[in-house]
PDB file of the backbone (N, CA, C, O) and the ligand in Angstrom, with CONECT records:
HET     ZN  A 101       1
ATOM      1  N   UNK A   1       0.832  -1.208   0.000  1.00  0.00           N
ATOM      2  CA  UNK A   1       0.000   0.000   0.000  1.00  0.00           C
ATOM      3  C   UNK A   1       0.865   1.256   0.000  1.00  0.00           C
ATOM      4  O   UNK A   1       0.539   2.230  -0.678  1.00  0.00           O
ATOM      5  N   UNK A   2       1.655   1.246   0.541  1.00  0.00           N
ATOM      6  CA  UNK A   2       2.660   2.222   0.692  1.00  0.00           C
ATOM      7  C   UNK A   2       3.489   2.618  -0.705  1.00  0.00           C
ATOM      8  O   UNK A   2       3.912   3.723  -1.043  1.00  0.00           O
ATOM      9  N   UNK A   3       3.558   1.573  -1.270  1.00  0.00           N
ATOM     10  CA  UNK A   3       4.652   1.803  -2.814  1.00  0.00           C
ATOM     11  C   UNK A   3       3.266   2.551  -3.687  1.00  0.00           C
ATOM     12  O   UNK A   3       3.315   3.385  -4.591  1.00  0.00           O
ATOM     13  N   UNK A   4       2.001   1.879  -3.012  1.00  0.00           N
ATOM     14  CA  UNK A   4       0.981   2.101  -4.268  1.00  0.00           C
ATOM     15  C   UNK A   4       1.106   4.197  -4.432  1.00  0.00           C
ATOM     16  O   UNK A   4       1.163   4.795  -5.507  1.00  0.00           O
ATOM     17  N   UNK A   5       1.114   4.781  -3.189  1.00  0.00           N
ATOM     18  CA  UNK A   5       0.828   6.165  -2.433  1.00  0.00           C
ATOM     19  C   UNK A   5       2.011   6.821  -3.449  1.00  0.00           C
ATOM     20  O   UNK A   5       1.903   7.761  -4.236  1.00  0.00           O
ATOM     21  N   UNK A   6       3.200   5.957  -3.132  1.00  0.00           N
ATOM     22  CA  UNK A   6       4.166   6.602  -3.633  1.00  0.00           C
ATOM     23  C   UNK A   6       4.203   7.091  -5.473  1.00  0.00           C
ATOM     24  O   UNK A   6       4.481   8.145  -6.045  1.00  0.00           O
ATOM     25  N   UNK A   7       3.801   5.815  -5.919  1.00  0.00           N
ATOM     26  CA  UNK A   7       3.705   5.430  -7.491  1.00  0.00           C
ATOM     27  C   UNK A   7       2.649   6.496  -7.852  1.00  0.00           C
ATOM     28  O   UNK A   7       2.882   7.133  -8.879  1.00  0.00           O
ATOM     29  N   UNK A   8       1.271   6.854  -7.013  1.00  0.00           N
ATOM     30  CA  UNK A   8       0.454   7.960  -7.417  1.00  0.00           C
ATOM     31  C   UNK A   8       1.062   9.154  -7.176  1.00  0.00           C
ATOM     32  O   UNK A   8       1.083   9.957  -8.109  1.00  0.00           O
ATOM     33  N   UNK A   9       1.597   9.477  -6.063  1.00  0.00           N
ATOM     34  CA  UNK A   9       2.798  10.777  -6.023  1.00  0.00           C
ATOM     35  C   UNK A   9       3.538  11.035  -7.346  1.00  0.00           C
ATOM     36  O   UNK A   9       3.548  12.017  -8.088  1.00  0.00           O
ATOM     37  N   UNK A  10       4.036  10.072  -7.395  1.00  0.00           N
ATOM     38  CA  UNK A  10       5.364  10.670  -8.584  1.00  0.00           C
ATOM     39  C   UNK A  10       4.830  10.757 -10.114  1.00  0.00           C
ATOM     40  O   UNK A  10       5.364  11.354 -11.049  1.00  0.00           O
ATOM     41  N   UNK A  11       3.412   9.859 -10.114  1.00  0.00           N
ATOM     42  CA  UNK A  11       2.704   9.988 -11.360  1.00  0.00           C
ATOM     43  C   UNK A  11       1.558  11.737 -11.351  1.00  0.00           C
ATOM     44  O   UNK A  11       1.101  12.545 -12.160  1.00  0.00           O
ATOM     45  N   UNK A  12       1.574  11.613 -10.614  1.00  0.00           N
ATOM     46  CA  UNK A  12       1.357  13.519 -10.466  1.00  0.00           C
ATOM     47  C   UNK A  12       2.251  14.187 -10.506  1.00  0.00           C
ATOM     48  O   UNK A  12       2.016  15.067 -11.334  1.00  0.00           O
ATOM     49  N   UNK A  13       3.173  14.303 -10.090  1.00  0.00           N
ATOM     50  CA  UNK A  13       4.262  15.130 -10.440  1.00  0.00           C
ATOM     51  C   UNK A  13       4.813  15.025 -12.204  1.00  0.00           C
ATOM     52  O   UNK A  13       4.892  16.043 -12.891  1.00  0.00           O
ATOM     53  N   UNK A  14       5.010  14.231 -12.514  1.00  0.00           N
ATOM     54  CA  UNK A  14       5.467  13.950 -13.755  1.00  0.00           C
ATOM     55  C   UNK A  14       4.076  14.750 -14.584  1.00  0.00           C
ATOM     56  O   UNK A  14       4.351  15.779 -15.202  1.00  0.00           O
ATOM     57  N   UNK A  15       2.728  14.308 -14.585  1.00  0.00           N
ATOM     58  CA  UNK A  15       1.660  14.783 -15.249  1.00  0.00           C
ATOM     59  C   UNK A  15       1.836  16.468 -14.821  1.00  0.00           C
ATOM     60  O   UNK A  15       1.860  17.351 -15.677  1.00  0.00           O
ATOM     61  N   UNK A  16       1.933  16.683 -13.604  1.00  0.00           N
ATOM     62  CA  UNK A  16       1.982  18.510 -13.050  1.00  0.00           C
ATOM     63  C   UNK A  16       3.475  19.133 -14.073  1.00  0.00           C
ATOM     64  O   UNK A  16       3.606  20.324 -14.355  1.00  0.00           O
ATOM     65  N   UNK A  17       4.438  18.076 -14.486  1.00  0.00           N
ATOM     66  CA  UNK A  17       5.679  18.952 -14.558  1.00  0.00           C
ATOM     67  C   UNK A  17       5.179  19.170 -16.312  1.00  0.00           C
ATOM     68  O   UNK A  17       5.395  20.266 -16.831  1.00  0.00           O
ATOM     69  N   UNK A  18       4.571  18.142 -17.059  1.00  0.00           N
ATOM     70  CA  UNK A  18       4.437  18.185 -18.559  1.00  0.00           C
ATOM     71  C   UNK A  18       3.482  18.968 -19.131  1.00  0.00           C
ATOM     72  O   UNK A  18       3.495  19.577 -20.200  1.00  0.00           O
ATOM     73  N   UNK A  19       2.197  18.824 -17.823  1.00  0.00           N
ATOM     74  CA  UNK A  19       1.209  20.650 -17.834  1.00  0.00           C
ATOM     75  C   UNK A  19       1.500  21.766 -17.987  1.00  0.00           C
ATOM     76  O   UNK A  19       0.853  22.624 -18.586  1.00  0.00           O
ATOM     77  N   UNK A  20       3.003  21.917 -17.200  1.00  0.00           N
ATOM     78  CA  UNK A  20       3.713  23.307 -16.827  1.00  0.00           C
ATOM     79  C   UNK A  20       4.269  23.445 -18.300  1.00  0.00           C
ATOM     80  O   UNK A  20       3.835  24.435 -18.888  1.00  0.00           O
ATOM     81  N   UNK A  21       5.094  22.692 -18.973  1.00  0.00           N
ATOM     82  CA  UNK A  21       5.669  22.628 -19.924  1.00  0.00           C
ATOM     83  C   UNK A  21       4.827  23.151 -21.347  1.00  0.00           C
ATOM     84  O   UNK A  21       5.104  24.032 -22.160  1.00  0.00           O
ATOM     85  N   UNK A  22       3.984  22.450 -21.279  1.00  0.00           N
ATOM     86  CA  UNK A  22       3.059  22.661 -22.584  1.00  0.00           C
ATOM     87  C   UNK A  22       2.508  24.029 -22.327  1.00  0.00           C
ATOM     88  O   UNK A  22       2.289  24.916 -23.153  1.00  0.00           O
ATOM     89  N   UNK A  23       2.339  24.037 -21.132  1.00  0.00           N
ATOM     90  CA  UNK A  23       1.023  25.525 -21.121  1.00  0.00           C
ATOM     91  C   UNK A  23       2.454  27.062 -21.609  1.00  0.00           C
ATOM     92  O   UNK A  23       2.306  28.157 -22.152  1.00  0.00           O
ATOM     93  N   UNK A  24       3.722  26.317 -21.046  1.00  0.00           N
ATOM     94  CA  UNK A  24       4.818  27.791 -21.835  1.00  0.00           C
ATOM     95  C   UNK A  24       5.408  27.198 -22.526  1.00  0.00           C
ATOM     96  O   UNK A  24       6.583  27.547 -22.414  1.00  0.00           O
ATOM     97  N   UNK A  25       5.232  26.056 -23.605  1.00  0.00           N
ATOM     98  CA  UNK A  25       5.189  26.425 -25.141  1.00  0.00           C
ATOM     99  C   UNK A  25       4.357  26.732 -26.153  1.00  0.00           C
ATOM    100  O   UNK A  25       4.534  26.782 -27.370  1.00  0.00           O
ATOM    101  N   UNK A  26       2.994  27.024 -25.150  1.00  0.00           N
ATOM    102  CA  UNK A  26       1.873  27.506 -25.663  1.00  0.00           C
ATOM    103  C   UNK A  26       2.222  28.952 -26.036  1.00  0.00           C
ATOM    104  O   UNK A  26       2.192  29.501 -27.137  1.00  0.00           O
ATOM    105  N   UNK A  27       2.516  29.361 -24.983  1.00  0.00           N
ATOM    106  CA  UNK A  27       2.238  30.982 -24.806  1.00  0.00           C
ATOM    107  C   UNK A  27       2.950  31.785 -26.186  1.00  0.00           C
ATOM    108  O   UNK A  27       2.348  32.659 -26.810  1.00  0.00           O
ATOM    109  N   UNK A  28       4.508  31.254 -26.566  1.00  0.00           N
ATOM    110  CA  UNK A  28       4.987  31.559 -27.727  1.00  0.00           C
ATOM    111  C   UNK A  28       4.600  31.299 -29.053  1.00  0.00           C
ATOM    112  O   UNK A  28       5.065  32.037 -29.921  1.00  0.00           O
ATOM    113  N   UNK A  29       4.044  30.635 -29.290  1.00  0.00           N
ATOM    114  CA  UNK A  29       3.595  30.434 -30.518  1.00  0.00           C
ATOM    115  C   UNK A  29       2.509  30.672 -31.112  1.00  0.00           C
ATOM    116  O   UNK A  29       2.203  30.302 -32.246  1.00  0.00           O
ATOM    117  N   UNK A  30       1.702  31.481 -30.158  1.00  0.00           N
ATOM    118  CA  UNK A  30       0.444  32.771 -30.702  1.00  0.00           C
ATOM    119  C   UNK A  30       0.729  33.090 -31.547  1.00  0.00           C
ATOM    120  O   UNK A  30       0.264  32.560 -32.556  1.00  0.00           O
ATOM    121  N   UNK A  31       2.097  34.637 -31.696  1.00  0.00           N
ATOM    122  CA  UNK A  31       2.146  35.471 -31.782  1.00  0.00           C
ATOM    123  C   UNK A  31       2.923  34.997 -33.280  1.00  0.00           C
ATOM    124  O   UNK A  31       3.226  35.951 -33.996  1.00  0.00           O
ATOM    125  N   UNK A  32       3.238  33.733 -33.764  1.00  0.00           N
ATOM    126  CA  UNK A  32       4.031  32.947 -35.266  1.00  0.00           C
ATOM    127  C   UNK A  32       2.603  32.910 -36.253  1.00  0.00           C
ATOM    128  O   UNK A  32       2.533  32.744 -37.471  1.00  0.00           O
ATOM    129  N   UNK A  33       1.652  33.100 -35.389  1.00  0.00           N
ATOM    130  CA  UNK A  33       0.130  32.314 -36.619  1.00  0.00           C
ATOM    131  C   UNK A  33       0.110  33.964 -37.042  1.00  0.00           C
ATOM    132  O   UNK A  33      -1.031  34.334 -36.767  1.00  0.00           O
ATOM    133  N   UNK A  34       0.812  35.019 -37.545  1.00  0.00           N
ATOM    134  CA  UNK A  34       0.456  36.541 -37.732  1.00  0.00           C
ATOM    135  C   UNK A  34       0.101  36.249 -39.308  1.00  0.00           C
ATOM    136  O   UNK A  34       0.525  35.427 -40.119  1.00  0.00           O
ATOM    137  N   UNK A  35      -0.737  37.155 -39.358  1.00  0.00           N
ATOM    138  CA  UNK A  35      -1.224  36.966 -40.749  1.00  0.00           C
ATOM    139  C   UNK A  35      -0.034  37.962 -41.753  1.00  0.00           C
ATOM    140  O   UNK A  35       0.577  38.951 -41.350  1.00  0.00           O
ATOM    141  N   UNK A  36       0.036  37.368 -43.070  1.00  0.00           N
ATOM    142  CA  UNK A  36       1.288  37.558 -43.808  1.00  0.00           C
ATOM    143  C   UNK A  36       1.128  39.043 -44.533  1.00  0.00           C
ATOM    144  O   UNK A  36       0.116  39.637 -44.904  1.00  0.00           O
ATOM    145  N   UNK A  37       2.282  39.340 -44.576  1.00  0.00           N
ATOM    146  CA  UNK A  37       2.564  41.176 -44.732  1.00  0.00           C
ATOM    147  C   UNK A  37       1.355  41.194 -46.242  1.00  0.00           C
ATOM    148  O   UNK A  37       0.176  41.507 -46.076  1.00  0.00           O
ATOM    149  N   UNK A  38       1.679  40.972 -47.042  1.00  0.00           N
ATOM    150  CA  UNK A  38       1.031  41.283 -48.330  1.00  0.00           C
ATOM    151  C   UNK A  38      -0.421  40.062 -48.770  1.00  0.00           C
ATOM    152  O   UNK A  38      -0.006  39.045 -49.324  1.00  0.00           O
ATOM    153  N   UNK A  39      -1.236  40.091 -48.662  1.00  0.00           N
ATOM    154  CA  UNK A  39      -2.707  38.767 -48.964  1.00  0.00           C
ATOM    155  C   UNK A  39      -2.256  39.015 -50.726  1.00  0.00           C
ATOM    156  O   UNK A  39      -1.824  39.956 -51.392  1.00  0.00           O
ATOM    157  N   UNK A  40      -2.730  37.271 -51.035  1.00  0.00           N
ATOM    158  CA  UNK A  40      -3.002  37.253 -52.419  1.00  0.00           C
ATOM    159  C   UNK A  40      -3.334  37.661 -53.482  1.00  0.00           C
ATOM    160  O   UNK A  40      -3.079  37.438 -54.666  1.00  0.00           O
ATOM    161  N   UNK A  41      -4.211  38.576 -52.649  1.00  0.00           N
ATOM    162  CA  UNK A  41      -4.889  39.524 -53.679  1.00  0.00           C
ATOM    163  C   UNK A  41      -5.064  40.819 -54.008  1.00  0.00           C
ATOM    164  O   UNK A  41      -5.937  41.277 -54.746  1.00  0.00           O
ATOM    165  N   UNK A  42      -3.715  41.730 -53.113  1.00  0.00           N
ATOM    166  CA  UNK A  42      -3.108  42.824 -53.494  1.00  0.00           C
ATOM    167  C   UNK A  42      -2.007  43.100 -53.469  1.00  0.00           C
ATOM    168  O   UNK A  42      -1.262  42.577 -52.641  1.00  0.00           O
ATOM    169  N   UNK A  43      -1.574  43.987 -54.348  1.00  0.00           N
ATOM    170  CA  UNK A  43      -0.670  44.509 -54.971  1.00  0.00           C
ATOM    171  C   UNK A  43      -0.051  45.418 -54.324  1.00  0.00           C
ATOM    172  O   UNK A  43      -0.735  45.920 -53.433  1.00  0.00           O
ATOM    173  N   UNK A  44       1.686  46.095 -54.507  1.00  0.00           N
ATOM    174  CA  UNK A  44       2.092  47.018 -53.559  1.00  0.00           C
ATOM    175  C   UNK A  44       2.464  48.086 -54.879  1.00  0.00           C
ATOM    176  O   UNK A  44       2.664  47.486 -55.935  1.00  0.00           O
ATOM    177  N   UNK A  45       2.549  49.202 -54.927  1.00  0.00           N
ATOM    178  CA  UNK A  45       3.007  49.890 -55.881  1.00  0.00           C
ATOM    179  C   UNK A  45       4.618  50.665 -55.755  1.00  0.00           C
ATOM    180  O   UNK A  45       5.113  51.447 -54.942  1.00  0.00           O
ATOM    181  N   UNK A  46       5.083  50.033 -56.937  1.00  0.00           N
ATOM    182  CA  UNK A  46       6.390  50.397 -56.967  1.00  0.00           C
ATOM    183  C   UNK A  46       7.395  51.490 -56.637  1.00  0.00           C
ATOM    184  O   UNK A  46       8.582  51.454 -56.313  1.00  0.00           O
ATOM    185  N   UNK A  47       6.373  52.639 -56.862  1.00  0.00           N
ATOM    186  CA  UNK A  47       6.563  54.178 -56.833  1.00  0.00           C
ATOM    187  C   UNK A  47       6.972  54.504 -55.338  1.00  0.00           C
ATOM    188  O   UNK A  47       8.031  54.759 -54.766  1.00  0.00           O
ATOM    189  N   UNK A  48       4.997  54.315 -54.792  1.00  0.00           N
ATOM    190  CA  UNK A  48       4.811  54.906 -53.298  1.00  0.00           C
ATOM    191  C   UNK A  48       4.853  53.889 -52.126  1.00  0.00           C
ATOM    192  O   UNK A  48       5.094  54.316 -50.997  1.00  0.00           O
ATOM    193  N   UNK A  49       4.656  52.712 -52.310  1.00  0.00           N
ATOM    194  CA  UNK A  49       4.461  51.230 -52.042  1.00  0.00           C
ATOM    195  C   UNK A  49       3.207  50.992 -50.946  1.00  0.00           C
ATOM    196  O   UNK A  49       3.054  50.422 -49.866  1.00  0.00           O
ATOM    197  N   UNK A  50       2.472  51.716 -51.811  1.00  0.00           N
ATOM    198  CA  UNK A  50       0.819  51.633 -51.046  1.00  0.00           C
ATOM    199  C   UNK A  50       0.375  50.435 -51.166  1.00  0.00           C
ATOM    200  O   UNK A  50       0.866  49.867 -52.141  1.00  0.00           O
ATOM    201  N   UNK A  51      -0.412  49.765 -50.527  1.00  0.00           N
ATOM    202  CA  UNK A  51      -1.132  48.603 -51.251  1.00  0.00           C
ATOM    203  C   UNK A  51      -2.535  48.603 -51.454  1.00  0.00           C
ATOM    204  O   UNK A  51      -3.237  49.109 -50.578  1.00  0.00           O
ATOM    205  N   UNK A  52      -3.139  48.040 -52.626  1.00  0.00           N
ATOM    206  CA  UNK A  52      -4.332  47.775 -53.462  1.00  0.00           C
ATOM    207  C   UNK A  52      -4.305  47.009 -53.689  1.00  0.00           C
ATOM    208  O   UNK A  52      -3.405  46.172 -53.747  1.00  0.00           O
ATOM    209  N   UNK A  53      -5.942  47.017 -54.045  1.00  0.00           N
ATOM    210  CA  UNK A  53      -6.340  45.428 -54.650  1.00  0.00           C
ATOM    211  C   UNK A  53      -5.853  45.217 -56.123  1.00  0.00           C
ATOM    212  O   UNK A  53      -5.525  46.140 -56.869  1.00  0.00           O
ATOM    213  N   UNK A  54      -5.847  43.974 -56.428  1.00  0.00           N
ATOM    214  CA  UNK A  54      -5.030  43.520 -57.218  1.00  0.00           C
ATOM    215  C   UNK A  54      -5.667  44.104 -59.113  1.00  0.00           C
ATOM    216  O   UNK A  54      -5.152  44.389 -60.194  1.00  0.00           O
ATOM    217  N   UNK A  55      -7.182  43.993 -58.445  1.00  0.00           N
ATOM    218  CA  UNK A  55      -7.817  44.313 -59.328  1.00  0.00           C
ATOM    219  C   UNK A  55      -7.655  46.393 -60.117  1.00  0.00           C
ATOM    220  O   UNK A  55      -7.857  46.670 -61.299  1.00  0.00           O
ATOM    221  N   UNK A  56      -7.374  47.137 -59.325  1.00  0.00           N
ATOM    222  CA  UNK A  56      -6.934  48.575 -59.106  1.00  0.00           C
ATOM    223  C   UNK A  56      -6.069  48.918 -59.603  1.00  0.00           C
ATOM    224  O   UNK A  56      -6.061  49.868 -60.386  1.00  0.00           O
ATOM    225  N   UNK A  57      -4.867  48.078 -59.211  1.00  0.00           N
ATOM    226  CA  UNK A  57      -3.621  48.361 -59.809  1.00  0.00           C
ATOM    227  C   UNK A  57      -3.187  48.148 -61.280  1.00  0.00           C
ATOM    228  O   UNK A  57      -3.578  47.341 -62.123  1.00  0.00           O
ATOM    229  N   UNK A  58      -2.065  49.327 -61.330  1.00  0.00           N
ATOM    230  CA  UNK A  58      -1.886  49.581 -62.736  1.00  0.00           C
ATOM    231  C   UNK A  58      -0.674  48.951 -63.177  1.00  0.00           C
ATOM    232  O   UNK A  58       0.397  49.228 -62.637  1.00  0.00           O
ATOM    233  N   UNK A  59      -0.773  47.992 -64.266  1.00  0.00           N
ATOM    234  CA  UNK A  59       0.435  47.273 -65.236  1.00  0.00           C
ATOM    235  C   UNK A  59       1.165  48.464 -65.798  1.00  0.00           C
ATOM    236  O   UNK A  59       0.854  49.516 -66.357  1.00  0.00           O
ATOM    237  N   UNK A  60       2.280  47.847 -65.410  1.00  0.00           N
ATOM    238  CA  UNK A  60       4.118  48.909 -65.934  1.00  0.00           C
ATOM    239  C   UNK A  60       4.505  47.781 -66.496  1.00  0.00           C
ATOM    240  O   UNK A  60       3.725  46.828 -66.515  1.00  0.00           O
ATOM    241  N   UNK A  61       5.938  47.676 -67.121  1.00  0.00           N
ATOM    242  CA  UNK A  61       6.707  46.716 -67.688  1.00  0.00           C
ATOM    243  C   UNK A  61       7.721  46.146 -66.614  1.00  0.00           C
ATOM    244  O   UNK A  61       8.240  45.032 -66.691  1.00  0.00           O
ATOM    245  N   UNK A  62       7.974  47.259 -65.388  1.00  0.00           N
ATOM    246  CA  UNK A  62       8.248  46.838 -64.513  1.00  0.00           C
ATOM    247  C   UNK A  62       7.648  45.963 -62.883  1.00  0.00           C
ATOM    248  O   UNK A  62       8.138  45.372 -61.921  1.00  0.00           O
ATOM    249  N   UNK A  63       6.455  46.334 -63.346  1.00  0.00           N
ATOM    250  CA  UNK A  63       5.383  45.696 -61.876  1.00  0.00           C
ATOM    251  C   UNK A  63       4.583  46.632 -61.981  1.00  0.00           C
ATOM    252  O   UNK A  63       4.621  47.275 -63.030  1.00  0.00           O
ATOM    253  N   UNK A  64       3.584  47.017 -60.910  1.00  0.00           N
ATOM    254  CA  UNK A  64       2.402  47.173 -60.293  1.00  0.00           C
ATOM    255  C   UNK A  64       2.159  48.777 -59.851  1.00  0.00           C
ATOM    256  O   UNK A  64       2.893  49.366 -59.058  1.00  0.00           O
ATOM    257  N   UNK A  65       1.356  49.185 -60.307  1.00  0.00           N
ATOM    258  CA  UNK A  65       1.173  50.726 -59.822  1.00  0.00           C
ATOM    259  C   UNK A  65       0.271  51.015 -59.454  1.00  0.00           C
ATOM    260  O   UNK A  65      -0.712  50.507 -59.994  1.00  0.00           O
ATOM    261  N   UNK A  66       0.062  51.925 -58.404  1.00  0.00           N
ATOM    262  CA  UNK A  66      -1.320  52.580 -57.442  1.00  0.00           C
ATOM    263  C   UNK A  66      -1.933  53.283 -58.601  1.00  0.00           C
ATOM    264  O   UNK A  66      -3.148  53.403 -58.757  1.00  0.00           O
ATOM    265  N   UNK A  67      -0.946  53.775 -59.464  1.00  0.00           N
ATOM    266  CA  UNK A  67      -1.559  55.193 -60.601  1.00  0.00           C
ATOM    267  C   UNK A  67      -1.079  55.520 -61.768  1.00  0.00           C
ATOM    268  O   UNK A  67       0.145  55.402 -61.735  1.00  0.00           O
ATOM    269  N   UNK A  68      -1.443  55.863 -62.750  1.00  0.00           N
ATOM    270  CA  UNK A  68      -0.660  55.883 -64.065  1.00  0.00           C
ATOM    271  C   UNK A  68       0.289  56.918 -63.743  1.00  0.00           C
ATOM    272  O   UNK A  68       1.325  56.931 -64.406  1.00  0.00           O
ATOM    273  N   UNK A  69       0.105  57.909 -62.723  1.00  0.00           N
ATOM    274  CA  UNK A  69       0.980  58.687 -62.449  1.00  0.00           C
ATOM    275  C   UNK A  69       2.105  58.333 -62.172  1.00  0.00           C
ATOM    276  O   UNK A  69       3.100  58.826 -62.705  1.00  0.00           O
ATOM    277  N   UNK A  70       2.135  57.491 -61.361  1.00  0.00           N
ATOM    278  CA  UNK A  70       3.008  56.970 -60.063  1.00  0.00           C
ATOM    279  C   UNK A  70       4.291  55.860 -61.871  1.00  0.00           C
ATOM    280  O   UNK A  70       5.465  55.751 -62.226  1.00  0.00           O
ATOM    281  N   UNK A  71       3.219  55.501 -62.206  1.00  0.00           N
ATOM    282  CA  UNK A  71       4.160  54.590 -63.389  1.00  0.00           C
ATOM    283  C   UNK A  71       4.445  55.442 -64.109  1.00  0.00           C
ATOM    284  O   UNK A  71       5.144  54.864 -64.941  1.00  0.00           O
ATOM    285  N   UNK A  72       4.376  56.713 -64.454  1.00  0.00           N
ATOM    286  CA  UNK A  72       5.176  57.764 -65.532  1.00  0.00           C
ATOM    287  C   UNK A  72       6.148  57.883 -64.795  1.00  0.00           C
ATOM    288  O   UNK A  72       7.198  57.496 -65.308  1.00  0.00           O
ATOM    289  N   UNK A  73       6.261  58.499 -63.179  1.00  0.00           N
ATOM    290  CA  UNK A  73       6.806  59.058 -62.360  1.00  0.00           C
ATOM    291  C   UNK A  73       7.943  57.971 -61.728  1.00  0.00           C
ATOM    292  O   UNK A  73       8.675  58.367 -60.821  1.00  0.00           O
ATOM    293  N   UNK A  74       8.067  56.552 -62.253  1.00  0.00           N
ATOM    294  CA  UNK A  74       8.938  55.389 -62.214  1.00  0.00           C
ATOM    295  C   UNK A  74       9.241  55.093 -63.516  1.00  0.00           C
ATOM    296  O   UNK A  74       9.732  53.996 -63.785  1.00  0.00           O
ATOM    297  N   UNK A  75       8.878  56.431 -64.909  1.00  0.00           N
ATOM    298  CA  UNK A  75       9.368  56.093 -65.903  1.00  0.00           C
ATOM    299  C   UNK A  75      10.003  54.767 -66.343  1.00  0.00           C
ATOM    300  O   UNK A  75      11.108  54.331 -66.668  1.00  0.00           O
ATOM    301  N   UNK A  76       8.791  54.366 -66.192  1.00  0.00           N
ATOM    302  CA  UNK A  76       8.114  52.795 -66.502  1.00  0.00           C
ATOM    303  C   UNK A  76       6.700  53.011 -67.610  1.00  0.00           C
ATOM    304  O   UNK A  76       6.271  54.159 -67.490  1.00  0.00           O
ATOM    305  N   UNK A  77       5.958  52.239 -68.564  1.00  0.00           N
ATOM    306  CA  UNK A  77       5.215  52.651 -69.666  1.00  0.00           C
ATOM    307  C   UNK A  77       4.246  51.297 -69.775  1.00  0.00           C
ATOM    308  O   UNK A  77       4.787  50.265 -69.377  1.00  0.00           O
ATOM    309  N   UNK A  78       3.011  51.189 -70.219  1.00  0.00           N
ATOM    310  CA  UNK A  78       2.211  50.441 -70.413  1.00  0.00           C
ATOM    311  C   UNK A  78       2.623  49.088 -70.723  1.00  0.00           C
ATOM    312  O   UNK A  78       2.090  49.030 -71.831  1.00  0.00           O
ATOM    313  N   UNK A  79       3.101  48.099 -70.596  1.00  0.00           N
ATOM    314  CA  UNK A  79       3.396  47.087 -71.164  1.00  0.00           C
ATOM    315  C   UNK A  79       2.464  46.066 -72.155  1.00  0.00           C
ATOM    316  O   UNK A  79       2.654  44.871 -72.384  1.00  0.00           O
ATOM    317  N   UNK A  80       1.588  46.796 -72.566  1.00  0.00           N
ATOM    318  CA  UNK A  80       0.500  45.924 -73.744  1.00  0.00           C
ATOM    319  C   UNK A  80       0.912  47.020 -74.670  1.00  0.00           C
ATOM    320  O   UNK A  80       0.477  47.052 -75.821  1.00  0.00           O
TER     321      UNK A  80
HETATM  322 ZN    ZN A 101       1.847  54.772 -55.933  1.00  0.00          ZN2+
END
C-alpha cells in the first residue's frame, strides 16, 4: 500500500511537470500564426508602395502601380 501512495505521487508530479511545460510552449507560438505582410490579392506599388487590390492596380513593364501617375513618375510605360 505504501509503494501504491508513492507510485500515485510521482505519477502527479510527472503529469503537473508536462502541464507546466506545454502551457509555456503555448504561450509563444500565438504570436508565429500573424497573418502575412502582403494577402493574395493585393498589390504594392512600386513608386509609393501603397497597397491595393489587385484588381486597381496599374500594369508597368516593370510591376504594379497605385496610378498611371506613379508609373510615368517610375518612368516605366504600359506594357501591352
Ligand atoms: Zn503609388
Amino acid at each position: 500500500m505504501k509503494y501504491l501512495i508513492w507510485f500515485l505521487v510521482i505519477l502527479l508530479a510527472i503529469w503537473a511537470f508536462k502541464r507546466s511545460r506545454r502551457s509555456n510552449s503555448d504561450a509563444p507560438q500565438a504570436p508565429t500564426a500573424a497573418t502575412p505582410a502582403t494577402p493574395a490579392n493585393m498589390a504594392v506599388c512600386l513608386h509609393c508602395g501603397i497597397h491595393l487590390p489587385q484588381e486597381e492596380a496599374v500594369m508597368g513593364e516593370k510591376g504594379q502601380y497605385c496610378s498611371t501617375e506613379h508609373r510615368a513618375a517610375a518612368q516605366d510605360r504600359n506594357p501591352v
